[in-house]
C-alpha positions in Angstrom: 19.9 -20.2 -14.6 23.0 -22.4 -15.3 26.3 -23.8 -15.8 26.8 -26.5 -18.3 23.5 -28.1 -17.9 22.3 -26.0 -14.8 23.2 -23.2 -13.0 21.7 -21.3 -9.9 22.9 -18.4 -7.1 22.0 -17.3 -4.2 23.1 -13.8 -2.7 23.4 -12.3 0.7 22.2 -9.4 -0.4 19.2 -7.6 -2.0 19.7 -6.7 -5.7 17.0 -3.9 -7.0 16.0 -3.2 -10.3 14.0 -0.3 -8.9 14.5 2.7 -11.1 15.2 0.8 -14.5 14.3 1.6 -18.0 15.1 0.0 -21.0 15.1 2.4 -24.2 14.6 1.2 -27.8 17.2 3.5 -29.9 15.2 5.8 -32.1 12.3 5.3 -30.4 11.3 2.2 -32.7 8.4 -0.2 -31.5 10.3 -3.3 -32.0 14.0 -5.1 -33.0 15.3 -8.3 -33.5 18.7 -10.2 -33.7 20.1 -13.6 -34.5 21.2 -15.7 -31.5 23.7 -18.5 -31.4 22.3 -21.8 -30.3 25.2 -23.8 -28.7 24.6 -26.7 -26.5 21.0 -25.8 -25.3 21.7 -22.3 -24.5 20.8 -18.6 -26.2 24.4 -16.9 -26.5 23.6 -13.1 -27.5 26.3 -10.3 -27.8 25.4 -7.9 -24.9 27.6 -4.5 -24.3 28.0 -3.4 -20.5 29.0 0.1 -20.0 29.4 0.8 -23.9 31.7 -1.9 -24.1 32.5 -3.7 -27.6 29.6 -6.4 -27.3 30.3 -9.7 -25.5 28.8 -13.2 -25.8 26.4 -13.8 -23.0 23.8 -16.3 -22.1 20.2 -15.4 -22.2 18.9 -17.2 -18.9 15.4 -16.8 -18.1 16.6 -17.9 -14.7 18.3 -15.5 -13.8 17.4 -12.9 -11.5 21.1 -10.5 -12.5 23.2 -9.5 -15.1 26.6 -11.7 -14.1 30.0 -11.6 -15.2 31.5 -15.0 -15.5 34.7 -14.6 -16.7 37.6 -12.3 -15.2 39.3 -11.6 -18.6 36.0 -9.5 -19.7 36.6 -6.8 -16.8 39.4 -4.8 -19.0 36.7 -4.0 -21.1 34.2 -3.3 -19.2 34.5 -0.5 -16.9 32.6 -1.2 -14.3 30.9 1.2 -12.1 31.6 0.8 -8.0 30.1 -1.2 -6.0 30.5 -3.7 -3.1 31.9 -7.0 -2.3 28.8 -10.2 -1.6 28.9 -13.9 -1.2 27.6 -15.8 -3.6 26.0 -20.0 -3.0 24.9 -21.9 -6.0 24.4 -25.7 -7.1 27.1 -28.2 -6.5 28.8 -29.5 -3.2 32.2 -28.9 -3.8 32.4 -26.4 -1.8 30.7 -23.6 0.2 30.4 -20.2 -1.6 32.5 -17.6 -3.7 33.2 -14.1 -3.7 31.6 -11.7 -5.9 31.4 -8.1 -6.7 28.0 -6.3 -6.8 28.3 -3.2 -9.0 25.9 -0.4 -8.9 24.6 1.9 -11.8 25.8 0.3 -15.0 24.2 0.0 -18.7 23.5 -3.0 -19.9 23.0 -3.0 -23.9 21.7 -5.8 -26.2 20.5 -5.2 -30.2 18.9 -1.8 -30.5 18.0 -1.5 -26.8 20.1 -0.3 -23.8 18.9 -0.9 -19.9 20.1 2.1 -17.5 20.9 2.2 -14.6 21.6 -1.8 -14.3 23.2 -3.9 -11.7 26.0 -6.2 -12.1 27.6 -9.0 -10.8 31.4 -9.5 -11.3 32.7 -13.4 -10.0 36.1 -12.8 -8.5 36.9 -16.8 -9.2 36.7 -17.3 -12.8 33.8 -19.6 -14.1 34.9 -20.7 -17.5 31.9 -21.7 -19.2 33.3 -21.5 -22.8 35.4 -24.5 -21.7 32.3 -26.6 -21.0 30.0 -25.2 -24.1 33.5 -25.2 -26.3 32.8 -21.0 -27.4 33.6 -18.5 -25.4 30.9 -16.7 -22.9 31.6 -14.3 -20.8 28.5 -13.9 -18.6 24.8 -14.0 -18.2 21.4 -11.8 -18.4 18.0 -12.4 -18.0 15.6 -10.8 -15.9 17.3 -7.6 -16.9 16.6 -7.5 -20.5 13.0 -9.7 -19.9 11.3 -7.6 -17.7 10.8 -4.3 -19.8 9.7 -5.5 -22.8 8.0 -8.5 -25.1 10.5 -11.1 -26.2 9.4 -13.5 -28.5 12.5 -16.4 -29.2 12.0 -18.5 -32.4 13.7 -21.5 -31.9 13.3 -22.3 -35.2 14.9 -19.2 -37.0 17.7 -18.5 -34.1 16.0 -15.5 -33.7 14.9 -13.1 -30.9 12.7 -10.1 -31.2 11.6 -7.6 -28.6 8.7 -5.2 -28.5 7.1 -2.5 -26.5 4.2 -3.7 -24.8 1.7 -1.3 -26.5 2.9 -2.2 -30.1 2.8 -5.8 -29.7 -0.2 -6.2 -28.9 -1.7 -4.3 -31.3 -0.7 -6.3 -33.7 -0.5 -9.6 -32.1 -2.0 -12.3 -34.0 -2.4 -15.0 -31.1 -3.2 -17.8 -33.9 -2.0 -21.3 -32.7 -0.6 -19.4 -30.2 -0.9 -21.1 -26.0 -1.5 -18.5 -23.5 0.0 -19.4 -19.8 -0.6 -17.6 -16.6 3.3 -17.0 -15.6 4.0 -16.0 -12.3 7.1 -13.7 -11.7 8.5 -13.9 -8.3 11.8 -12.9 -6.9 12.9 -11.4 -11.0 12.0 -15.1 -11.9 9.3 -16.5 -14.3 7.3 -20.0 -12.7 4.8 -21.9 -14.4 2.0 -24.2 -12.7 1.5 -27.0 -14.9 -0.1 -30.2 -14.6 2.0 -33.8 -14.9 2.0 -37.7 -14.2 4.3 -39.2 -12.4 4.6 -42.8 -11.5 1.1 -43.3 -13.1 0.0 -40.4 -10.4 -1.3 -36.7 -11.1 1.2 -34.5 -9.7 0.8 -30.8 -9.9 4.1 -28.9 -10.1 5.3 -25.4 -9.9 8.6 -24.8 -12.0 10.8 -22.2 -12.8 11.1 -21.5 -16.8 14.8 -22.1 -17.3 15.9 -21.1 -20.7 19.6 -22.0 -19.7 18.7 -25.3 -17.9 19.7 -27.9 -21.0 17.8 -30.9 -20.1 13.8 -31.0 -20.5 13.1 -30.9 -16.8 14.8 -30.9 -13.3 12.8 -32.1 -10.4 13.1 -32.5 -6.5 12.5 -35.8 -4.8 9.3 -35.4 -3.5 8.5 -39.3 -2.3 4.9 -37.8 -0.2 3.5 -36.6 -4.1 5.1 -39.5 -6.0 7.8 -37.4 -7.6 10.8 -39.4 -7.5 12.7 -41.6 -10.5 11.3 -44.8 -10.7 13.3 -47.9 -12.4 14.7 -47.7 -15.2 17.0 -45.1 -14.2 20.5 -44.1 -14.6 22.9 -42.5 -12.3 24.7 -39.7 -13.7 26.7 -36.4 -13.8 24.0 -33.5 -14.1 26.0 -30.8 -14.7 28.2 -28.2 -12.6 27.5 -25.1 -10.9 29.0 -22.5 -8.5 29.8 -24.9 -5.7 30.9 -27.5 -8.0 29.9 -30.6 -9.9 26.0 -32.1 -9.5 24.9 -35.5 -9.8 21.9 -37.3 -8.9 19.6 -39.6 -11.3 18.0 -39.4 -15.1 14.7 -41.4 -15.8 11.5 -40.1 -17.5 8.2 -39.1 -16.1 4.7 -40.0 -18.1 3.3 -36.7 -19.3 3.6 -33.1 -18.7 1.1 -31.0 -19.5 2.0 -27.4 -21.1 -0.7 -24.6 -22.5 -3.0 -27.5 -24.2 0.1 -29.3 -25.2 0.7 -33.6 -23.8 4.3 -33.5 -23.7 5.0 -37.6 -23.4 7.9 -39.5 -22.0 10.2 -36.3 -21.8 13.5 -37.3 -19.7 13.5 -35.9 -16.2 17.1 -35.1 -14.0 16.5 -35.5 -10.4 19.3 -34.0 -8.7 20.9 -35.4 -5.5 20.5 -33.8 -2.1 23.7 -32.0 -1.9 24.1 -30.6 -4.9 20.9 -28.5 -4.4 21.1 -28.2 -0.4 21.6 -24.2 -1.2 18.4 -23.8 -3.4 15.2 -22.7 -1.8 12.8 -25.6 -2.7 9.8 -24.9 -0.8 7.0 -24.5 -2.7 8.9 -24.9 -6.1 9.0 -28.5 -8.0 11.8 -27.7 -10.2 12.8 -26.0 -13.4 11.5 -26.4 -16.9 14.1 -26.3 -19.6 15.6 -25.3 -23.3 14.9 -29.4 -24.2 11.2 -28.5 -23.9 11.1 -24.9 -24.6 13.1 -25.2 -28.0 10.4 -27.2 -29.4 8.1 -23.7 -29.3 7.9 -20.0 -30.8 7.8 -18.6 -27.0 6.9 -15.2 -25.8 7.6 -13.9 -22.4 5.5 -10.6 -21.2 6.8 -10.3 -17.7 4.8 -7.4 -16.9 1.2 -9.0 -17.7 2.8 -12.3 -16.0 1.5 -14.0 -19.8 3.6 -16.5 -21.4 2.5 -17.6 -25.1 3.4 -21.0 -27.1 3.3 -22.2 -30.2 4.8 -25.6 -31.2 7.5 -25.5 -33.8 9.0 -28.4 -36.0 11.0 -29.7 -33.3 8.4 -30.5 -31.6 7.8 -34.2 -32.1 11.7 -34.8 -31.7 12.7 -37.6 -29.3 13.8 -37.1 -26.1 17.2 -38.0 -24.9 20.3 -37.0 -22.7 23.9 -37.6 -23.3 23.9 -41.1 -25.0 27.5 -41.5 -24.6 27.9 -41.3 -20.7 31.0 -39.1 -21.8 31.4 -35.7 -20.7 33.7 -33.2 -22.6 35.5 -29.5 -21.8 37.8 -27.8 -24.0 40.7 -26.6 -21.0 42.6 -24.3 -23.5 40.8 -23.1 -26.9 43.4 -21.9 -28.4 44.8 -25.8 -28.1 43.0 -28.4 -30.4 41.8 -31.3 -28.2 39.0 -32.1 -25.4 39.8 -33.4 -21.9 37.0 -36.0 -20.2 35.6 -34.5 -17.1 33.6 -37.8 -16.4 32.8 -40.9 -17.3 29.1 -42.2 -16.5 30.0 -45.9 -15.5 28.6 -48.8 -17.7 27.9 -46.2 -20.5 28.7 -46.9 -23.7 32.0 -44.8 -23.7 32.9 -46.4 -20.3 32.5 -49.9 -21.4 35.0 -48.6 -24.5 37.6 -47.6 -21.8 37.9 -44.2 -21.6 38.6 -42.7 -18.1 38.4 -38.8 -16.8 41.5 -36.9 -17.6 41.9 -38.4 -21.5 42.9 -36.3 -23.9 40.3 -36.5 -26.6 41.8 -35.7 -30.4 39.9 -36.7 -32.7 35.9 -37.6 -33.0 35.0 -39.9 -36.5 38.5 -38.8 -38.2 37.6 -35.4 -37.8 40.3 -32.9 -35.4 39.1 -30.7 -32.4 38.3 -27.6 -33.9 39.0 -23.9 -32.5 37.4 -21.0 -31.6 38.9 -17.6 -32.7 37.0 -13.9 -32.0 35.2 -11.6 -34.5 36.8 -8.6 -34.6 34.5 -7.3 -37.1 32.2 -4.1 -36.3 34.5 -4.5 -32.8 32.5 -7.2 -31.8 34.3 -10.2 -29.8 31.9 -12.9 -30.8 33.5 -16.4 -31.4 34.2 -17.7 -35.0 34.4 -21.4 -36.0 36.9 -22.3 -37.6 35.9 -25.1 -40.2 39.4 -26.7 -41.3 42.7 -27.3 -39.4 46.3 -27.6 -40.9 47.4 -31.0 -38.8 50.4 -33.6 -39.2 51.2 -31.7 -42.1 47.5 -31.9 -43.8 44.7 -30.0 -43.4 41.6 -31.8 -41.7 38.1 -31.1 -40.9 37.4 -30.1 -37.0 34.5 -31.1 -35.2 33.6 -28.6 -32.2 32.9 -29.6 -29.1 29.2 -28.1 -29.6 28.6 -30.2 -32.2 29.4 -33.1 -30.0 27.1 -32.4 -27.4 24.4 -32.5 -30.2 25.6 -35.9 -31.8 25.7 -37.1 -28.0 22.8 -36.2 -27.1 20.2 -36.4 -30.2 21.7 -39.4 -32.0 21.1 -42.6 -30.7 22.2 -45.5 -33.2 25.6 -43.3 -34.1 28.9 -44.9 -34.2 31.7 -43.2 -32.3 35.6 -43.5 -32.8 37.5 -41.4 -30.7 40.8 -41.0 -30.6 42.9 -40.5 -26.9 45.8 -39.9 -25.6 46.1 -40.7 -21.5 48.8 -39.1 -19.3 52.1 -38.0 -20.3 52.6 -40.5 -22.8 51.6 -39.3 -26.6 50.8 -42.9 -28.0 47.2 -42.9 -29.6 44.5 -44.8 -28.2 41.5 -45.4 -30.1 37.7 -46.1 -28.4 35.1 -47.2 -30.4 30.9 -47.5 -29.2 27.4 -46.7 -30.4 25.2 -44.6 -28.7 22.2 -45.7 -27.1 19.7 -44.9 -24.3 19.4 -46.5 -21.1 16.2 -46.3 -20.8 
């Protein structure tokens, strides 16, 4: 599970999804619906209580149904419940309050999960500022565990079936079948690796909401640790605050008869993981690897099924520019800089943390607005912006991330502002990989 590029919790207390059922409307075998693909994650618009539907993030990760942000409650009507403590990644501080409450329904597409337990963050964890649309919380094991879910990458789209009708008809083709273990409402895989020019067996969570290709722990006693060339770098940010530690690449992974080669590996620092349970676990597989397959997740026969898509053969890189964006106040059209990887390409162009970013290639910070269509609050681009009296193309900050990170070569001119003064700076670099 995430935030920004990673995201995990720990609770205090035990959260059971004993009793739950999840019930197709009409009694159909199967549905599907399109999914937003912004900045690595699956945002699908999820109802809680018979709510107007929300954007959430489908996080294979995730063990609970969480509410992230504090201005989705009016609409939500949640059922009671008790006050927890929450720990997650980060070391900025130690944990947060949350709200566990009881005997909810959660519904997504044609499909509604009852009686469904939810978690309500009192501190508000803004993650439409970082992914630049607005979010309002996460699912996963929830809406994974009752049914098949097959995600095509390639189509945005997300279908889910009763067990006893998909197989019938299954045609497993092409298809990679994986044994996936599900412990604790999460999905692992054991999958085979070199490291260091050393086989390393690894056991990883499957982390749809985890951006980058893989996350591993320092292991130094099984070789499993960054060796030169490697970068120093922000990771990410999660409950307890920002994560750092180091990006380099590993040789091969190996994945259901796939040889996935050179794929860029975050190794994050001791701190900022000093609340996640790492015995026996490796790491955490991402959405930079899983994008690049048609995946299906059968949590009840422990199967997972791949087939490789036509992103498959795409490069793998990270954030080329060493520059990392939020969006403080959507409604407002420019970007702050939350950090500044030092001798990146954007730091040896003289931008520093707190800049006001305005424009990106002559193009303005674009907005988000809500869908109010169908009574849906889903987020709508808006594609042109009347600015210094003429109207301009936006660029969003999800578009950004994906220039950033996919694009080496590019040429970059942003345009700043720093501090209280308004005068216009103007930074100008290419992207390009460190390693």
């Amino acid at each position: 599970m995430l935030i920004r590029k990673f995201f995990k919790l720990i609770l205090l207390v035990c959260v059971s999804a004993f009793g739950q059922e999840t019930l197709i409307d009409g009694g159909k075998n199967k549905f599907s619906m399109d999914f937003k693909y912004a900045s690595g994650f699956i945002i699908i618009p999820v109802s809680v209580n018979g709510s107007q539907p929300l954007d959430f993030l489908l996080d294979t990760g995730s063990p609970y149904t969480i509410i992230t942000d504090l201005d989705a409650f009016k609409y939500l009507q949640l059922k009671k419940g008790e006050p927890i403590s929450i720990w997650g990644l980060g070391k900025d501080r130690e944990k947060l309050e949350a709200y566990l409450s009881k005997d909810n329904s959660i519904g997504f597409g044609k499909a509604v999960i009852n009686p469904a337990d939810v978690i309500l963050l009192y501190e508000d964890v803004d993650l439409g500022s970082r992914f630049g649309i607005p979010v309002f919380g996460i699912v996963g094991y929830d809406v994974l565990k009752d049914l098949v879910v097959k995600v095509n990458y390639s189509r945005k789209r997300i279908t889910f079936y009763r067990h006893e009708n998909f197989y019938k008809k299954f045609n497993s083709s092409g298809y990679s079948e994986l044994e996936m273990e599900v412990s604790g409402n999460k999905p692992f895989l054991k999958l085979n690796s070199t490291i260091n020019d050393r086989p390393a067996p690894l056991r990883l969570l499957i982390d749809s909401a985890g951006t980058d290709a893989l996350w591993l722990f320092e292991k130094d006693e099984q070789g499993i640790y960054p060796k030169p060339p490697f970068i120093e770098d922000y990771l990410g940010f999660g409950l307890n605050g920002e994560i750092y530690g180091k990006r380099a690449r590993i040789q091969n992974l190996e994945m259901g008869g796939y040889h996935i080669i050179g794929p860029t590996v975050s190794f994050p620092d001791s701190l900022s993981v000093s609340y996640v349970t790492r015995t026996g676990r490796s790491g955490s597989v991402g959405a930079e690897i899983l994008r690049r397959f048609t995946t299906i997740y059968d949590y009840k026969n422990s199967k997972l099924f791949l087939k490789k898509n036509k992103y498959f053969n795409d490069d793998y890189f990270y954030n080329l520019a060493g520059l990392e964006l939020y969006q403080p106040y959507p409604e407002l059209p420019y970007l702050e800089v939350s950090y500044v990887r030092k001798d990146s390409p954007a730091d040896r162009a003289g931008l520093e943390k707190g800049d006001a970013v305005r424009f990106i290639n002559e193009k303005k910070i674009g907005l988000f607005g809500y869908n109010l269509k169908k009574g849906e609050l889903t987020a709508v681009k808006t594609d042109k912006i009347n600015f210094d009296t003429r109207e301009r193309e936006v660029i969003s900050l999800v578009e950004i991330n994906e220039i950033f990170r996919k694009h080496p070569g590019t040429k970059i001119v942003i345009v700043y502002t720093r501090g209280d003064s308004q005068l216009q700076r103007t930074a100008e670099f290419t992207l390009e990989s460190a390693f």
